[in-house]
PASEBA-1860 file (N, C-alpha, C; in nm, 3 decimals):
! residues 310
1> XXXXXXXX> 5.402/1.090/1.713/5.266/1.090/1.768/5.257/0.990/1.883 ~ 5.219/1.013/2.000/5.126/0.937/2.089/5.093/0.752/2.060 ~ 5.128/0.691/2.139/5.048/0.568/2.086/4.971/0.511/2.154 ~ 4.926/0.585/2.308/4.793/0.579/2.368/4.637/0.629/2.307 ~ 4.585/0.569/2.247/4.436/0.593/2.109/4.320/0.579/2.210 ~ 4.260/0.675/2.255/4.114/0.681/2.254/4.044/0.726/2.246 ~ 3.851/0.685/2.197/3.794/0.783/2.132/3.680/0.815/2.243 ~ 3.592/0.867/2.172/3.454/0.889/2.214/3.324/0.840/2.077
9> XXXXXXXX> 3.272/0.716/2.075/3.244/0.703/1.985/3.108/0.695/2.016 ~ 3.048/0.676/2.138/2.897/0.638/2.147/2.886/0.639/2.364 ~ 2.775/0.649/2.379/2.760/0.656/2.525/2.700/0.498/2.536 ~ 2.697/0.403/2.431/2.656/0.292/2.484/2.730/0.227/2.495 ~ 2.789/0.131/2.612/2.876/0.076/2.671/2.975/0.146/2.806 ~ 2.974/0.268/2.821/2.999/0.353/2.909/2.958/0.346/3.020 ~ 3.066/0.327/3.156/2.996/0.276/3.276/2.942/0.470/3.318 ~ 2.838/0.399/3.467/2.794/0.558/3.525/2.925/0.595/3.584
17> XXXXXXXX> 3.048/0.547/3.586/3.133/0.596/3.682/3.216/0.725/3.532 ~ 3.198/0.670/3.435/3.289/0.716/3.307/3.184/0.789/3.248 ~ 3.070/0.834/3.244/2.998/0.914/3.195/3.031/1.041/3.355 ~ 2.975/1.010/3.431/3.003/1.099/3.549/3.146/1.174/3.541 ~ 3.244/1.135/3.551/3.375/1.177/3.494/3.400/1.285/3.365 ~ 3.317/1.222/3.262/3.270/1.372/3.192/3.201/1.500/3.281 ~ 3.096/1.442/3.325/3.009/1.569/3.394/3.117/1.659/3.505 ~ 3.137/1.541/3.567/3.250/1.647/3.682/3.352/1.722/3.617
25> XXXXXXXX> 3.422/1.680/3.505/3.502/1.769/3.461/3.477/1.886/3.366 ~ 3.282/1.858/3.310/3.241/1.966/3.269/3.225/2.107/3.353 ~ 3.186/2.019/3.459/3.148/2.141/3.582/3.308/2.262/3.577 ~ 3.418/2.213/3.609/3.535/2.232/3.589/3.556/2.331/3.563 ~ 3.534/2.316/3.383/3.558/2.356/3.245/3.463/2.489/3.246 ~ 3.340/2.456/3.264/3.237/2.534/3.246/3.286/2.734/3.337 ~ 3.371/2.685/3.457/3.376/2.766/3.521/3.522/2.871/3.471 ~ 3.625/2.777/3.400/3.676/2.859/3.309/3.647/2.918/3.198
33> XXXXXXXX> 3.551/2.882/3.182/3.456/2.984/2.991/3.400/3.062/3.129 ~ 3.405/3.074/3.230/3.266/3.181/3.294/3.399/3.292/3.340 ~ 3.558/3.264/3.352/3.658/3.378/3.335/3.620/3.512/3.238 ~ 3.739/3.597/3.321/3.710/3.667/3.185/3.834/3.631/3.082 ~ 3.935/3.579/3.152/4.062/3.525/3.067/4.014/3.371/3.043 ~ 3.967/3.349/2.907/3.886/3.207/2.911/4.013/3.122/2.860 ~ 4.165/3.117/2.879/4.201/3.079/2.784/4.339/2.965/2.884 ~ 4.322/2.838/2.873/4.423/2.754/2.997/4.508/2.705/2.871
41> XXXXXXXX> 4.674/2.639/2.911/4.741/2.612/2.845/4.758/2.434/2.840 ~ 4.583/2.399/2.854/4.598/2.229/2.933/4.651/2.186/2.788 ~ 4.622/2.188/2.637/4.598/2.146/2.529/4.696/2.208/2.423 ~ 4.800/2.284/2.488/4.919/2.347/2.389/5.015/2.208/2.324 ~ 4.989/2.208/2.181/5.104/2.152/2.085/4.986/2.054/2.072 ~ 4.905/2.038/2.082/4.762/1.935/2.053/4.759/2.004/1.927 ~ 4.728/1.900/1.828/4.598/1.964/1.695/4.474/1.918/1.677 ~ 4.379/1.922/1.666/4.225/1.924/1.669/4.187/1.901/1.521
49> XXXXXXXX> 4.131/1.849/1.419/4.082/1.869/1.352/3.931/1.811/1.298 ~ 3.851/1.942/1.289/3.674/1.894/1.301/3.658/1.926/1.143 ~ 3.622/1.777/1.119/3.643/1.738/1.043/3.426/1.712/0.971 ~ 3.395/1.818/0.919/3.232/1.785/0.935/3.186/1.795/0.828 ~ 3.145/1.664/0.771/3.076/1.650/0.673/2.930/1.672/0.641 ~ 2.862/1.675/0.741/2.724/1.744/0.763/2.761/1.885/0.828 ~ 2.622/1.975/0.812/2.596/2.059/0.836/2.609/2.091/0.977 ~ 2.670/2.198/1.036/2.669/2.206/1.185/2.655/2.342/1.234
57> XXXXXXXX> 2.594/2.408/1.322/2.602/2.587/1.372/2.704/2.506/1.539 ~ 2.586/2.454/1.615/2.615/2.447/1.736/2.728/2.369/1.772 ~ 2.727/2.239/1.689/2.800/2.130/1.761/2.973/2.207/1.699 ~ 3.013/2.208/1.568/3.121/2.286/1.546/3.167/2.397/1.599 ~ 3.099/2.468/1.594/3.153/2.603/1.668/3.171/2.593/1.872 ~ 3.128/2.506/1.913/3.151/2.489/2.002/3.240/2.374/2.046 ~ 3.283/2.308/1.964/3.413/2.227/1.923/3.529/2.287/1.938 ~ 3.540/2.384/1.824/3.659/2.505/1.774/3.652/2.572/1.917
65> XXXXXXXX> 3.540/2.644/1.969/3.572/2.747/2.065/3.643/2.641/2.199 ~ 3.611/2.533/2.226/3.645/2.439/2.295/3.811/2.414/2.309 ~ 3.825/2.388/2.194/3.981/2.312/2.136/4.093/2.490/2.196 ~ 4.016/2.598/2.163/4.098/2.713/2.148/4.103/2.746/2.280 ~ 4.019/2.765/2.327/4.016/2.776/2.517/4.121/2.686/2.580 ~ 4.141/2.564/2.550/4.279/2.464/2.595/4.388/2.522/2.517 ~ 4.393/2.633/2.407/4.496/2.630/2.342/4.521/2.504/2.239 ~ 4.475/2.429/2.198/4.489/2.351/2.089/4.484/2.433/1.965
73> XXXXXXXX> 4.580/2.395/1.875/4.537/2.422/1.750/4.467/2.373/1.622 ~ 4.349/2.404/1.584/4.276/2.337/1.529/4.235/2.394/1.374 ~ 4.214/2.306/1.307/4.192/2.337/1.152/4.045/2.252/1.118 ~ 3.968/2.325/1.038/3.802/2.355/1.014/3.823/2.276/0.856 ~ 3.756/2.155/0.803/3.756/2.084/0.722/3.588/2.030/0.684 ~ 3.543/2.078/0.609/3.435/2.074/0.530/3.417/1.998/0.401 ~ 3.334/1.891/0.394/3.309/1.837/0.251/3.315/1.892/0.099 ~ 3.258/2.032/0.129/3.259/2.109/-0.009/3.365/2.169/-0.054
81> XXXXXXXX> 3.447/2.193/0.050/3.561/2.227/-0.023/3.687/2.140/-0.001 ~ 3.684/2.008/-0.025/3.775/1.912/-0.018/3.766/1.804/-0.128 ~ 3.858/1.737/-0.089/3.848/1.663/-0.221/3.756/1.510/-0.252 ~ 3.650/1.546/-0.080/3.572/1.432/-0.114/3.413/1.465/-0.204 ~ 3.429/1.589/-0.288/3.329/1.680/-0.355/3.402/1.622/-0.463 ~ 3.525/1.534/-0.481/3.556/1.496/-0.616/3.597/1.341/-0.622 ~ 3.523/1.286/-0.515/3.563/1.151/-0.554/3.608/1.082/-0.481 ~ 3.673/1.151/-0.370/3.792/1.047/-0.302/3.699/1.000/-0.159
89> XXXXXXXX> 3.769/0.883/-0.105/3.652/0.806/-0.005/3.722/0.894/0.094 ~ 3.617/0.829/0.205/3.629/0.879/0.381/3.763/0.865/0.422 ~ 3.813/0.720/0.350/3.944/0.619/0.414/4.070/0.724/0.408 ~ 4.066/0.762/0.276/4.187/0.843/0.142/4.162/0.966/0.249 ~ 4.089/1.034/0.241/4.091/1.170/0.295/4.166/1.165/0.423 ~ 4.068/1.042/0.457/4.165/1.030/0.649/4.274/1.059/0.630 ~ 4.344/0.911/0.574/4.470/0.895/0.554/4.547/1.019/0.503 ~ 4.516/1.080/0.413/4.568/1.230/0.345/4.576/1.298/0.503
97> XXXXXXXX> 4.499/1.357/0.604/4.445/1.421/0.705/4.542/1.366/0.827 ~ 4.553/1.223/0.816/4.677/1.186/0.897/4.834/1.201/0.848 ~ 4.841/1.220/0.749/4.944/1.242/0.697/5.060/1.359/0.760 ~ 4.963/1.470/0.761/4.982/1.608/0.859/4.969/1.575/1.000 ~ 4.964/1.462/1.044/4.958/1.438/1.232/4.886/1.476/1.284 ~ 4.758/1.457/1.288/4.677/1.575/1.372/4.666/1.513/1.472 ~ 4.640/1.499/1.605/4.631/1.398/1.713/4.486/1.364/1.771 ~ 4.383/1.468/1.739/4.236/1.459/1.749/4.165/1.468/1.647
105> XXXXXXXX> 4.037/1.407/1.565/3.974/1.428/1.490/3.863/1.422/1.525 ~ 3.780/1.532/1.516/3.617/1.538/1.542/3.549/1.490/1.439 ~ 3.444/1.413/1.433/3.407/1.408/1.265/3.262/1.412/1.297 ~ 3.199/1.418/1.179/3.055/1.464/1.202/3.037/1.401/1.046 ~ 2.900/1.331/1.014/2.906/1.229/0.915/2.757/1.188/0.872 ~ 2.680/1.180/0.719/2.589/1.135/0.714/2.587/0.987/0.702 ~ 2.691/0.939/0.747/2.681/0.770/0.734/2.668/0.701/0.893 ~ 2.585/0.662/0.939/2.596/0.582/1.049/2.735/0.467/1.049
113> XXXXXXXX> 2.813/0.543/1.165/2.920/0.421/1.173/3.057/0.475/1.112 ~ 3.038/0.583/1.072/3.164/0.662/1.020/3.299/0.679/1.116 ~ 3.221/0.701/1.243/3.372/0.735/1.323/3.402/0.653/1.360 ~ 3.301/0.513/1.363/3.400/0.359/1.402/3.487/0.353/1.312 ~ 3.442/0.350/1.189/3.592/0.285/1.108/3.666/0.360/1.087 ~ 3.697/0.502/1.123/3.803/0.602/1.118/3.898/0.538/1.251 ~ 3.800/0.506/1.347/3.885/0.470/1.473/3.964/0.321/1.452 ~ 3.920/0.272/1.358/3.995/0.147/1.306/4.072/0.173/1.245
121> XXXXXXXX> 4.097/0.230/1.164/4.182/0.284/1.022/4.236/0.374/1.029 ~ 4.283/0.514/1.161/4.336/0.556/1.153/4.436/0.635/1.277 ~ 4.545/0.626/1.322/4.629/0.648/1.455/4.626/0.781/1.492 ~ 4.450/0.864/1.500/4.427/0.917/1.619/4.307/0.860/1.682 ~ 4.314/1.019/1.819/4.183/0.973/1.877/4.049/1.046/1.784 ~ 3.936/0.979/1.815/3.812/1.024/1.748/3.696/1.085/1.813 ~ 3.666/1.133/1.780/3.533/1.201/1.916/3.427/1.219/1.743 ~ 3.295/1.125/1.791/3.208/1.147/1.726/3.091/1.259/1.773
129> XXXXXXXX> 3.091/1.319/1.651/3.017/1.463/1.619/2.886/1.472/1.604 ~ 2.824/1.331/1.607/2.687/1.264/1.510/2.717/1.203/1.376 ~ 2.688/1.084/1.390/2.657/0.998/1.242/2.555/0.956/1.223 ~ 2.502/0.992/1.074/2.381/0.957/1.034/2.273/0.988/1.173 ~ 2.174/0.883/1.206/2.075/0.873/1.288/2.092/0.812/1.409 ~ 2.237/0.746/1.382/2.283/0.644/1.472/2.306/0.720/1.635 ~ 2.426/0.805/1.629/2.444/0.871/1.802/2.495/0.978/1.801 ~ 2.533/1.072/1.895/2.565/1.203/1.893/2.612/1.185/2.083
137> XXXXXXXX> 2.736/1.105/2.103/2.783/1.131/2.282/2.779/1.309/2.301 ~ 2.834/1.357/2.260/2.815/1.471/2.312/2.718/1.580/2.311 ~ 2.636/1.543/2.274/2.521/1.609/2.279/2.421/1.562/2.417 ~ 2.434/1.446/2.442/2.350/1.342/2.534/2.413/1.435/2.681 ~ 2.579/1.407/2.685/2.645/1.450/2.779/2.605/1.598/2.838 ~ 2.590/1.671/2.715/2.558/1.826/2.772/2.430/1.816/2.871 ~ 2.324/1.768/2.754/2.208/1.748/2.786/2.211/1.710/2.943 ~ 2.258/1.611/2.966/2.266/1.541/3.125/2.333/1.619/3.247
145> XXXXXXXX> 2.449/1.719/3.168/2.512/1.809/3.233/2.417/1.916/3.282 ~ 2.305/1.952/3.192/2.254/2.044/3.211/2.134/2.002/3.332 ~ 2.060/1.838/3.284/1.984/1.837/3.424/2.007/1.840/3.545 ~ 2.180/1.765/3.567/2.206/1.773/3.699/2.266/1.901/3.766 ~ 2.293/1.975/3.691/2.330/2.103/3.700/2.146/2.206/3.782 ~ 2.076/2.171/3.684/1.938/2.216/3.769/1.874/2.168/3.847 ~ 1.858/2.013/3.857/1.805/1.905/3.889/1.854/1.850/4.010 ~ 2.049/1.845/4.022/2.064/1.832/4.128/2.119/1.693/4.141
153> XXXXXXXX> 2.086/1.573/4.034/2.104/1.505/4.022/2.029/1.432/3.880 ~ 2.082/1.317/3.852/1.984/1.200/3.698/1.910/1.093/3.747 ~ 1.991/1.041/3.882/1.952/0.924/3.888/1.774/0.932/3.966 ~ 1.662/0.896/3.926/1.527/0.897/3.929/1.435/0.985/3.869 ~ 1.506/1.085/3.775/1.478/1.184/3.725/1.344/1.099/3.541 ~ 1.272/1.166/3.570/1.183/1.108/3.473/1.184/1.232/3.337 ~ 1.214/1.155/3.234/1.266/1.223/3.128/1.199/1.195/2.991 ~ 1.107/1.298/2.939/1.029/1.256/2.834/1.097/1.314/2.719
161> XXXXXXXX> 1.093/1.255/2.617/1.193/1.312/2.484/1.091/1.237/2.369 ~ 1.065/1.397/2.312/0.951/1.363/2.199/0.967/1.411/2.081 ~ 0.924/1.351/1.965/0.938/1.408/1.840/0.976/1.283/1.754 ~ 1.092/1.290/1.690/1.119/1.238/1.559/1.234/1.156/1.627 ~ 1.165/1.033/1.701/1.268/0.942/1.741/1.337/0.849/1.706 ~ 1.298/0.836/1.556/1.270/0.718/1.477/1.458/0.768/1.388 ~ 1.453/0.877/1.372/1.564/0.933/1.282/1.695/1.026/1.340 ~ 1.673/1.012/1.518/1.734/1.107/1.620/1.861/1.004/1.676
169> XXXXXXXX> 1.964/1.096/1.634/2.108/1.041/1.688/2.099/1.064/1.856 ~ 2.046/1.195/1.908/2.003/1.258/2.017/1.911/1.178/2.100 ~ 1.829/1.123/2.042/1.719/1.036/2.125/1.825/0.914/2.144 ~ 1.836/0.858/2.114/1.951/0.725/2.101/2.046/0.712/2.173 ~ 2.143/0.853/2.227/2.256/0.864/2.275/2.200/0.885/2.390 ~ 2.121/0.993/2.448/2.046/1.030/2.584/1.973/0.954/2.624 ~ 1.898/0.804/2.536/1.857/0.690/2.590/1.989/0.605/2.678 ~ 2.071/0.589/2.591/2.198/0.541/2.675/2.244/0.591/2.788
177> XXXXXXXX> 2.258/0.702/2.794/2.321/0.772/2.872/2.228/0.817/3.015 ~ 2.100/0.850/2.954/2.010/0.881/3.071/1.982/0.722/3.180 ~ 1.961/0.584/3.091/1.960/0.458/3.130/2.082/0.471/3.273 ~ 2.190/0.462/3.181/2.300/0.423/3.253/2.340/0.530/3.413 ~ 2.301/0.641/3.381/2.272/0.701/3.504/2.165/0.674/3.607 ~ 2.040/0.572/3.525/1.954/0.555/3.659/1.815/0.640/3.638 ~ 1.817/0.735/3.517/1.687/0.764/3.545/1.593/0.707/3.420 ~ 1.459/0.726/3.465/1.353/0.670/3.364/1.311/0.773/3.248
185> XXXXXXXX> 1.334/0.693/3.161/1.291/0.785/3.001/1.155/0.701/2.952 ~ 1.091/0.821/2.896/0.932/0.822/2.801/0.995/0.870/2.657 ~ 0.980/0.762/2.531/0.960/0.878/2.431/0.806/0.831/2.348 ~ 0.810/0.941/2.274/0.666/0.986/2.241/0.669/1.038/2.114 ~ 0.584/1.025/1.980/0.603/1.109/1.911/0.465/1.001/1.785 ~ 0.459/1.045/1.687/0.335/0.959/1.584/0.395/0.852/1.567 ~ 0.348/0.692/1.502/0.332/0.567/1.494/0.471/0.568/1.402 ~ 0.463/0.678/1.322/0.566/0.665/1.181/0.691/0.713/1.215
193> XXXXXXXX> 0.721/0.729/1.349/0.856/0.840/1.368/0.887/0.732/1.517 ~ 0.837/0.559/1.578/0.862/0.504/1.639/0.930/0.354/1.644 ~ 1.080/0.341/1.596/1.065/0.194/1.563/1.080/0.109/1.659 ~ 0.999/-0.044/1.575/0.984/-0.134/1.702/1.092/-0.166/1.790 ~ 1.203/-0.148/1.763/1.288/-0.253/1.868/1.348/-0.114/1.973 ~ 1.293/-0.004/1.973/1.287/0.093/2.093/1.243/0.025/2.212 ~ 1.149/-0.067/2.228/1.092/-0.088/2.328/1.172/-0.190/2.387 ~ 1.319/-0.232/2.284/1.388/-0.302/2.367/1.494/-0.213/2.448
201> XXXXXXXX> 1.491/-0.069/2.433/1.569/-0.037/2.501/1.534/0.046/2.661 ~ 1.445/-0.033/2.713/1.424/-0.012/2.857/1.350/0.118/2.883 ~ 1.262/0.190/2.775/1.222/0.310/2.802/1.068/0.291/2.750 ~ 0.969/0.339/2.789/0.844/0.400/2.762/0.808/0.418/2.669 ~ 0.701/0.355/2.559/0.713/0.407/2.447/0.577/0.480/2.420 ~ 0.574/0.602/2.378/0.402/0.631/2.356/0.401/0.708/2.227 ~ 0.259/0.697/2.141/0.222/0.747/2.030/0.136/0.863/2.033 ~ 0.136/0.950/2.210/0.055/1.065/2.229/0.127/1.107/2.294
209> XXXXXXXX> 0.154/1.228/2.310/0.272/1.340/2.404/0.213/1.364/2.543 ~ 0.072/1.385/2.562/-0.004/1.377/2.741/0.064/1.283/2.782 ~ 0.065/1.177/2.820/0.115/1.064/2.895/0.268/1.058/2.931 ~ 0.324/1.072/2.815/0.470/1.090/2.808/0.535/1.200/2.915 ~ 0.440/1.345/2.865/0.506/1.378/2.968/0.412/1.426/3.092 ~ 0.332/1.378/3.141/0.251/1.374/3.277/0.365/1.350/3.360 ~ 0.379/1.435/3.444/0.451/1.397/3.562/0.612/1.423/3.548 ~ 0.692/1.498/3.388/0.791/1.441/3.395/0.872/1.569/3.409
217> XXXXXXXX> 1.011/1.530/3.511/1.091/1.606/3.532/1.161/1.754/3.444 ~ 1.195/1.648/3.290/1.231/1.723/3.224/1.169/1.691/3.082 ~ 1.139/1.843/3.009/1.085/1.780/2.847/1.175/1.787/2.718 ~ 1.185/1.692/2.667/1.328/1.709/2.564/1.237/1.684/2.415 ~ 1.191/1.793/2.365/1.194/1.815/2.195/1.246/1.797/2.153 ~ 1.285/1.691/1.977/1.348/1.681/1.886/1.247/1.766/1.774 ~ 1.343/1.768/1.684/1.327/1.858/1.558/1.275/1.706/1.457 ~ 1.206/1.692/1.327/1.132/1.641/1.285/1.279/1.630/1.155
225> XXXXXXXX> 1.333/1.540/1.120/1.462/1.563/1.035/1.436/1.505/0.905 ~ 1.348/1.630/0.824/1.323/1.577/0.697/1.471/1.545/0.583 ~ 1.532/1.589/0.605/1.666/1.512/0.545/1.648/1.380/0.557 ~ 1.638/1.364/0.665/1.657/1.181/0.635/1.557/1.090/0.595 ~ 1.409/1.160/0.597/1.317/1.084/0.544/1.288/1.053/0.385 ~ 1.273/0.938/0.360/1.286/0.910/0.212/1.125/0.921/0.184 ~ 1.045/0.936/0.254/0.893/0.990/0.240/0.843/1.070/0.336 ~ 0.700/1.158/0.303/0.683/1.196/0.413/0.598/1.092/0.489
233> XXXXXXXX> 0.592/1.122/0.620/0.549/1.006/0.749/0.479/1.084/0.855 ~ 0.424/1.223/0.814/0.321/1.301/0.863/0.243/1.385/0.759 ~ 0.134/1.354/0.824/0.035/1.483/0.698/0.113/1.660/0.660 ~ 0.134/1.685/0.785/0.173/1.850/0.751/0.194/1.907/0.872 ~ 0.309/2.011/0.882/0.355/2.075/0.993/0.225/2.130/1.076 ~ 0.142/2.208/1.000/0.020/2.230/1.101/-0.017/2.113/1.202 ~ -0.041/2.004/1.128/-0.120/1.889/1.222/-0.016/1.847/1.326 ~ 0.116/1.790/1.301/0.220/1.777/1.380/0.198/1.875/1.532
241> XXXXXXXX> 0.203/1.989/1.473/0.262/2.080/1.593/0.104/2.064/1.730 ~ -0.020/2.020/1.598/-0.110/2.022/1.702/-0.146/1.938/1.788 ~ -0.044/1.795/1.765/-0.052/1.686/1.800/0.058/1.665/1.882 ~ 0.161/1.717/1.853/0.283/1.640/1.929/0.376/1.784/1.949 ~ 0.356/1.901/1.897/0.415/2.044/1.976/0.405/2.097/2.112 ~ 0.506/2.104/2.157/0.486/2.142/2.319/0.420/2.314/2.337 ~ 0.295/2.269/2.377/0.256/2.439/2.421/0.241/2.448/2.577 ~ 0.170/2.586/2.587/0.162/2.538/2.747/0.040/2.484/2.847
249> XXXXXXXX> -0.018/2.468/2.716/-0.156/2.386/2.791/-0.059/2.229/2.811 ~ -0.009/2.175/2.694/0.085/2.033/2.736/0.157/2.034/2.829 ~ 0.258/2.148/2.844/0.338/2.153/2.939/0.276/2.153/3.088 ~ 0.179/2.173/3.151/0.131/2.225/3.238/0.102/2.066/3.348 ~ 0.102/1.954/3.202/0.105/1.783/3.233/0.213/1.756/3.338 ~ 0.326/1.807/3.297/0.479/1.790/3.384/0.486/1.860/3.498 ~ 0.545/1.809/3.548/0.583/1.888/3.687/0.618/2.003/3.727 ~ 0.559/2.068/3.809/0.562/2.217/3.832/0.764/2.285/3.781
257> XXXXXXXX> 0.797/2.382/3.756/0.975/2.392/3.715/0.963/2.304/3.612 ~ 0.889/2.216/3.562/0.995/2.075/3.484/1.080/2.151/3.337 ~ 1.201/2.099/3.310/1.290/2.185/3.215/1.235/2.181/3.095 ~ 1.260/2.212/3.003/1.240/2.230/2.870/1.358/2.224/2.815 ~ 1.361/2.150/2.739/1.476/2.129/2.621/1.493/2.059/2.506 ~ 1.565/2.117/2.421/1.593/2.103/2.239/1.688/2.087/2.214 ~ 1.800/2.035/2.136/1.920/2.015/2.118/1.938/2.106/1.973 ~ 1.840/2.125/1.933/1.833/2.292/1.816/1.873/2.210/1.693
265> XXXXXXXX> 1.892/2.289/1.589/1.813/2.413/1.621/1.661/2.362/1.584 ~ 1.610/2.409/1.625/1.440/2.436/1.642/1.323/2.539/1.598 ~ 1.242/2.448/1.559/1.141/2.507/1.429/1.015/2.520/1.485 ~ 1.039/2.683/1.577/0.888/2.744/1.612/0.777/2.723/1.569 ~ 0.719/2.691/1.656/0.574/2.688/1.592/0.534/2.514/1.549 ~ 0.661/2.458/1.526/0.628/2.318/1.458/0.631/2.239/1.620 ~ 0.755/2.211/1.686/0.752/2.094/1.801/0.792/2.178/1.923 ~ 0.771/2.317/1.917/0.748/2.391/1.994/0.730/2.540/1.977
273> XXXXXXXX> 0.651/2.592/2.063/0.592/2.735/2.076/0.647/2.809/2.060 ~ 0.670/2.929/2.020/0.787/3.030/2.074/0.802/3.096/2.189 ~ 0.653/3.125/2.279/0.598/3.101/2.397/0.678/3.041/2.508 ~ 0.700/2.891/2.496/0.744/2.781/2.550/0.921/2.779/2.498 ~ 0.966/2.803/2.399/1.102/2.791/2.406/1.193/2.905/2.490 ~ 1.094/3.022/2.497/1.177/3.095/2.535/1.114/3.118/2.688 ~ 1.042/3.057/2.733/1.005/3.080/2.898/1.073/3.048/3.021 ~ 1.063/3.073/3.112/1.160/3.055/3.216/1.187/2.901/3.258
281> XXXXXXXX> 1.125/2.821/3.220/1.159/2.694/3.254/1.274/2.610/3.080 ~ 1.252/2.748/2.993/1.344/2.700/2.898/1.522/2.665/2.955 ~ 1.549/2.553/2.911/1.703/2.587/2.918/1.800/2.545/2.807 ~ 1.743/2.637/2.692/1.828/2.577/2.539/1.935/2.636/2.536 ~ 1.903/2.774/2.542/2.026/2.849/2.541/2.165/2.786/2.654 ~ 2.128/2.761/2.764/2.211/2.706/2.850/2.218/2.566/2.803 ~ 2.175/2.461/2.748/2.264/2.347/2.656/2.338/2.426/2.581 ~ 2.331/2.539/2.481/2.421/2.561/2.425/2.595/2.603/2.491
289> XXXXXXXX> 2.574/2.685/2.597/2.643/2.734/2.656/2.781/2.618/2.740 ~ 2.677/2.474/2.813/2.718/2.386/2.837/2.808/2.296/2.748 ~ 2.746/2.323/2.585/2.828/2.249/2.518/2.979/2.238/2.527 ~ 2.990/2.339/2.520/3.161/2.402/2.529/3.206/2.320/2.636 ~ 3.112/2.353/2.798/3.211/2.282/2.877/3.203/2.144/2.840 ~ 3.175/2.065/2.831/3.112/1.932/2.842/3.229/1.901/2.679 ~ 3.235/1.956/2.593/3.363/1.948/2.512/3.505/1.985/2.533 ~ 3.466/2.071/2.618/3.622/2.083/2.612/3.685/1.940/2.706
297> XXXXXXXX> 3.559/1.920/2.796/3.599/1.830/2.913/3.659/1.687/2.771 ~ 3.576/1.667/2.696/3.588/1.533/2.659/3.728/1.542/2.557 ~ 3.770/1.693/2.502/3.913/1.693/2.424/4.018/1.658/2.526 ~ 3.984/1.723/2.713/4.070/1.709/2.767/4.118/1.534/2.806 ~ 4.007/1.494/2.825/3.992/1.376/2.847/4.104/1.244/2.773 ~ 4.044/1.313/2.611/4.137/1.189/2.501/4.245/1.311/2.477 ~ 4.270/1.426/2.566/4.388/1.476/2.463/4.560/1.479/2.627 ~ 4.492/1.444/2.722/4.562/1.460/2.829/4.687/1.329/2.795
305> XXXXXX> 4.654/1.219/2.775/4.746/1.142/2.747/4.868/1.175/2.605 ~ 4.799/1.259/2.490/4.893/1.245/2.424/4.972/1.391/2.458 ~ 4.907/1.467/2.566/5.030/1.611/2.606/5.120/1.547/2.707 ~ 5.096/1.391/2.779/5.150/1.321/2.904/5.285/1.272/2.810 ~ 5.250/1.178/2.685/5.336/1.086/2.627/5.394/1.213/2.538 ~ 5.407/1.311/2.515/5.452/1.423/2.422/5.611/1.406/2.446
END
C-alpha cells in the first residue's frame, strides 16, 4: 500500500486556493459523466470502500457511481449486515476492513468525529460522508459547485440557508466553505433549531426567514432532522412550514433568478412547497447530478497519489 495518507475530513481549515481545486476539477469530471462512454481508467487497481453506517440514497450511490466511472473497485459495507450489529467497535471493524487493503474509505457515521479517528488509526485515505451533526465536505463542495456553475462565481454571493441549523452537518460545512470563498451567509430558522456560538462563525443569524432571505442570491433549505432530536423543539409540521417553509410569496423576498436549493431529501409541504422545489429557479436535481462530479473529483484527488506511488 501507498504511504502518501490523505483525507477529506472537513472544509474547515481549507485554503480558497484548495477548495477551488476541487471545483475546477469538478467542472472536469462533470463533463465526463455528460459522455456517452462515462467510464476513464484514472482510478484502475484503486479500491474504494463506502463504508456507511447511517442511512444514505444520494450521498452513497453517488460515491459508488463515482469510484466506478474512474474504474475503481469498490465494495458497499453497511452496519446491519456486519459485525458491528454484534458488538464489535468502529476501531476492530476498521482494522478487520484494513486487513483486505483497501486504499480509500468513505465512511458515513452517527458519531460526530468518526472519520477523524479512523484517519488516526488507520493506513488509508478517508473522505468523510457526514458525521453525526458535525460536517458533510462534500456536500458543501457540490453545493458551491453548483452556485458558481450558475452564479458565475461565490465570492460576494449572499447565501441564506434555513431550517434546522442547530442539528445540520450541511449548514456547518457550507458555512466553512461558503466563508472561505468570500461570500456572505444568513441562517435562519426558530429560536430552538439556533445555537449560540453560530454567531461566532461570521454569518447572520435570524429567527424569521423574510430577512434572511431579502435580497439573497441563493436559498438553501435544510430538512428538520428529527433523528437527532432528543425532544421535540417545534409545535408541529403545519406551523413550521408556515413559519419558516419556502413558498413563493417568501421567495419573491430574494432576488429576481435567486437559486433554490436542498441537499434532500426533502419533505414537501414541510420546508418547502412542491410548487417551489420543482420551479425553474429549482436546482436540486442538478446538486444531485453535481454530486458525482464534485466526488469523483475528490477520489481523484486522495486517490492520484496512491495510482503515482503504485
Amino acid at each position: 500500500m501507498a504511504t502518501h495518507i490523505n483525507h477529506l475530513l472537513d472544509l474547515e481549515g481549507l485554503s480558497k486556493e484548495e477548495i477551488t481545486s476541487y471545483l475546477d476539477l469538478g467542472e472536469h469530471f462533470k463533463g465526463v459523466s455528460q459522455r456517452r462512454i462515462k467510464k476513464v481508467p484514472t482510478l484502475r487497481h484503486i479500491t474504494v470502500v463506502l463504508f456507511f453506517i447511517e442511512n444514505s440514497t444520494r450521498t452513497k450511490i453517488s460515491f459508488e457511481i463515482a469510484a466506478k466511472r474512474m474504474s475503481a473497485d469498490t465494495l458497499s459495507f453497511a452496519a446491519s449486515s456486519s459485525s458491528l450489529a454484534k458488538g464489535e467497535t468502529l476501531l476492530d471493524t476498521a482494522k478487520t476492513l484494513m486487513a483486505m487493503r483497501p486504499d480509500i474509505i468513505v465512511i458515513r457515521h452517527f458519531a460526530a468525529g468518526a472519520p477523524h479517528f479512523l484517519a488516526r488509526n488507520v493506513p488509508a485515505a478517508i473522505i468523510n460522508a457526514g458525521d453525526g451533526g458535525h460536517a458533510h465536505p462534500t456536500q458543501a463542495l457540490l453545493d458551491m459547485f453548483t452556485m458558481r456553475e450558475h452564479l458565475g462565481k461565490i465570492e460576494g454571493l449572499e447565501v441564506a440557508i434555513i431550517g434546522d441549523i442547530g442539528h445540520s452537518r450541511v449548514a456547518r460545512s457550507n458555512i466553512h466553505g461558503l466563508r472561505t470563498m468570500g461570500a456572505n451567509v444568513r441562517v435562519a430558522g426558530p429560536r430552538t433549531f439556533l445555537p449560540p456560538h453560530f454567531n461566532t462563525l461570521g454569518v447572520q443569524v435570524y429567527d424569521r426567514i423574510e430577512p434572511a432571505i431579502e435580497g439573497a442570491d441563493v436559498v438553501m433549505m435544510l430538512r428538520i432532522q428529527k433523528e437527532r432530536m432528543g425532544k421535540d423543539l417545534f409545535p408541529s409540521d403545519r406551523e413550521y412550514a408556515r413559519f419558516f417553509g419556502l413558498d413563493a410569496q417568501k421567495l419573491k423576498l430574494a432576488k429576481p433568478g435567486a437559486l433554490v436549493m436542498h441537499p434532500g431529501p426533502l419533505n414537501r409541504g414541510v420546508e418547502i412547497t412542491p410548487d417551489i422545489a420543482d420551479c425553474n429557479n429549482s436546482v436540486i436535481l442538478e446538486q444531485v447530478e453535481n454530486g458525482v462530479a464534485i466526488r469523483m473529483a475528490v477520489l481523484y484527488q486522495l486517490g492520484k497519489h496512491l495510482v503515482e506511488e503504485a
